[in-house]
C-alpha positions, 0 to 999 in steps of 0.5 A: 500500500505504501509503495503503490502511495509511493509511486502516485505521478502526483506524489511524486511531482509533490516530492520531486518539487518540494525537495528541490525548494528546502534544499534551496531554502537550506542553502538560503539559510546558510548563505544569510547566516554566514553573511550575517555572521561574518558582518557582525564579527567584522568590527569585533575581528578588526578591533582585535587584529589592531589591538594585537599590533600594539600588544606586539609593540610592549613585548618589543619594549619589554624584550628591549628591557625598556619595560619591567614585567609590572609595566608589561602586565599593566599595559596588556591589562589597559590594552585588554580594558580597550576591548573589554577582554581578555589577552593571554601569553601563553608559553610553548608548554600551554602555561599562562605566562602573563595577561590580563586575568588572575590565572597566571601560571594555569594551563589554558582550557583544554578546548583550546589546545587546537588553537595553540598548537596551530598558533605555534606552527605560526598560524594564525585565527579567529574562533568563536566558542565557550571556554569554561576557564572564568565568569566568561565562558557562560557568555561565549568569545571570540577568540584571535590567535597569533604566534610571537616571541618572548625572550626568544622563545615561541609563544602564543597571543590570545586575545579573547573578548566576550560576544554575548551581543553579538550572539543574541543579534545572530540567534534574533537575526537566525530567528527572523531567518528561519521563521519565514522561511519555515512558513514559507516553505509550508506555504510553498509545500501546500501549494506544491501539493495543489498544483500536482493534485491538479495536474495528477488529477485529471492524469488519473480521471483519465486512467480510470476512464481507459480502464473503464473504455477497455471493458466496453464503457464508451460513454465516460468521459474526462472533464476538461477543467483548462486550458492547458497541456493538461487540458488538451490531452484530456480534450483529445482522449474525449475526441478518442472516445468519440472516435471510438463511439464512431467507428463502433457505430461504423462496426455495428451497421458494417456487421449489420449490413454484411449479415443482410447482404449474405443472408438475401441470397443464402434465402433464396438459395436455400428456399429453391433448393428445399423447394426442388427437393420437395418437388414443389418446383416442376423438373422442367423449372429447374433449369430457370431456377439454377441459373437463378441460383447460379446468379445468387452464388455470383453475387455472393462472390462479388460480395466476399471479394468485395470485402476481401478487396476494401480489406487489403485496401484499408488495412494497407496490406495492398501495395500499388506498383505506380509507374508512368501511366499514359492515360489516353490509351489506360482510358481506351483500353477500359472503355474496349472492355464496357462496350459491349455491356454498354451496347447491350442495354442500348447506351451510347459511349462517348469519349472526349480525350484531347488529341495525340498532338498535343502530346501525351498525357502521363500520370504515376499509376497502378495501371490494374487500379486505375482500371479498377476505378473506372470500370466501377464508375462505368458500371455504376452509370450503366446502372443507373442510366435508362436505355437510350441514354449515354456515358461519356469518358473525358480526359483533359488537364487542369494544373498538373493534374491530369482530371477523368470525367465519367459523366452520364445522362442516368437518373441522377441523385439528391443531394442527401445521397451525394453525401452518402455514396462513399458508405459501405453499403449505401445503394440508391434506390430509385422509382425508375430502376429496379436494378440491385446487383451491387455490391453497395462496395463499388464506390467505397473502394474506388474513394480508397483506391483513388485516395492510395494513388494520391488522387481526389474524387468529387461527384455532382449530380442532378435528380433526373439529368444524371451524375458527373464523376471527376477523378484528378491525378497528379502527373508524372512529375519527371516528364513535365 
């Protein structure tokens, strides 16, 4: 329970956040401290570094015989006064030699032992400590070190004054630090945790609902409550559903429409057979209803290739082989194979292609597609024109494009059918045609093969004159 608490995404901007800012707040809080520190200590430092100048003048008097050892204790003791502490002459042994205070001839305290040895390798420091050695070493001290000479032998200067003012302004100065960066850091943390709930939140709404759209829910949805990084990936994962609510729709009425399409001719299938079986049908009938049977069963074979062939095209299973293609002779030799069907129902063909001398005109095409989507649009307006009407196939250019026309002179359509033709399985259905052998698929994958080629598709049509069909390739871009 814990680890999974642990590894919540805005848990984890919480912690990330909130570590960075009191690392930031600690490394705050030790600069002002050090600044504050060393600012108060400066004048202290600078009074005892001066003081030591002239402690070194009486010990060059003294060790000149200019002064006696009274004299010398009495002039440390008035230089000590100058800064209301203490200085100590300590011999190489740790001994208190002479100084302002009443302990000369005792060790000094062990905390300083450091202090001494650095003061006799000839170094010199300040250090601000406790010492327990007089009424001083309640208060604290600042104490500066320095090595010298005293009749030749080494020893070391200690000046020592009390800091008590300066350490309760530091501890106030500490305080006014601390305090606000404290409250500002529990400011900072609260609303560190807000902004990542906020961000998290609509994070895990979204997690929720894409558990909830796997096991079948398609109406959650995430609310969108602004308008930024957050809030378009909640936007989008909406639209996602939506897409999803569609294409379910689209599933549900493409399984709708195949059982319908399989189950008309299995029917009639199967109610001839039993009909034949149980010579309800005449023997001398069955040669009629056979080749009923046989055009059901080719129905169905259109049916399932159909399908099989919008497959392979949306799935991108099928590859075109594009070359350059001459579109005047591809048209041509579309148009030899619908002449006769074309002939049969007493329909004119015409073609309008621009003539050879005004040079060829070429397009990067599958030649077995291309042919594909015009045979299909040719068979749709034999479809759907009356006997005694005509389908003209025009070829011209338009702005290195090169644009096909299948135009008839057929029944037409309204314009809420227009809009519905490229659906699988819409068939328009009309008073003055009975025909209804398509697929309902023709159309569909002609948009998706025109669409492979890099082409476009438009229709234009007019209740009772007939539809128009233009279809525009790009042409071969090597040869203009």
């Amino acid at each position: 329970m814990i680890k999974r608490w642990y590894q919540s995404f805005y848990i984890k901007i919480f912690l990330s956040f909130l570590a960075t800012c009191i690392l930031f707040f600690i490394g705050l809080a030790v600069f002002w401290n050090y600044y504050f520190t060393d600012m108060f200590y400066k004048d202290k430092k600078e009074l005892l570094t001066s003081r030591l100048s002239e402690v070194n003048k009486i010990l060059t008097s003294f060790q000149d015989s200019t002064i006696s050892t009274r004299e010398l204790r009495f002039g440390i003791r008035i230089i000590a006064r100058s800064f209301n502490g203490h200085v100590w002459l300590v011999d190489s042994r740790g001994n208190l030699l002479n100084g302002s205070s009443e302990k000369e001839g005792a060790l000094i305290p062990k905390s300083m032992d450091g202090l001494f040895i650095d003061g006799l390798k000839g170094n010199t420091g300040f250090v601000a400590g406790q010492y327990k050695f007089d009424e001083y070493s309640s208060s604290g001290l600042l104490t500066y070190y320095a090595p010298a000479q005293l009749n030749g032998d080494p020893i070391v200067i200690f000046m020592n004054v009390p800091v008590i003012e300066v350490r309760q302004a530091l501890t106030a100065v500490r305080w006014n630090i601390i305090a606000p960066l404290v409250f500002s850091l529990l400011a900072v943390g609260i609303i560190l945790y807000i902004l990542s709930r906020k961000l998290a939140g609509p994070l895990q709404q979204m997690n929720r609902a894409a558990l909830e759209v796997a096991g079948g829910d398609l109406t959650v949805r995430v609310p969108v409550t602004s308008g930024d990084e957050v809030g378009e990936l909640a936007k989008s994962f909406n639209f996602m559903i939506d897409q999803l609510n569609e294409w379910e729709d689209a599933r549900q009425d493409f399984l709708a429409n195949v059982s319908h399409e399989l189950r008309s001719p299995l029917t009639t299938l199967r109610g001839f057979i039993i009909a034949m079986n149980d010579k309800i049908i005449p023997e001398e009938k069955y040669g009629h209803y056979l080749r009923i049977c046989d055009e059901e069963v080719q129905r169905l074979q259109r049916l399932v290739n159909d399908l099989l062939d919008l497959a392979r095209i949306q799935n991108g299973v099928d590859v075109f082989k594009t070359y350059p293609v001459e579109l005047r002779e591809a048209i041509q030799e579309v148009l030899e194979l619908v002449k006769t069907p074309m002939a049969e129902k007493q329909l004119i063909l015409r073609e309008e292609l621009p003539p050879e001398e005004e040079g060829p005109v070429v397009g990067e095409l599958d030649m077995d597609r291309f042919s594909q989507i015009m045979q299909n649009l040719l068979y749709n307006a034999r479809q759907f024109t009356p006997a005694g009407g005509s389908v003209t196939v025009a070829l011209s250019v338009e702005e290195e494009h090169a644009v096909v026309t299948v135009r008839d002179t057929g029944i037409g359509m309204a314009e809420e059918e227009l809009v519905r033709i490229w659906d699988r399985f819409y068939k328009v259905e009309h008073a003055r045609t009975s025909v209804n052998e398509g697929t309902g698929l023709g159309l569909t994958i002609v948009k998706h093969l025109v669409n492979g080629l890099k082409g476009t598709i438009a229709v234009s049509s007019t209740p009772g004159q007939g539809t128009e069909f233009k279809v525009r390739f790009p042409l071969y871009s090597d040869l203009y």
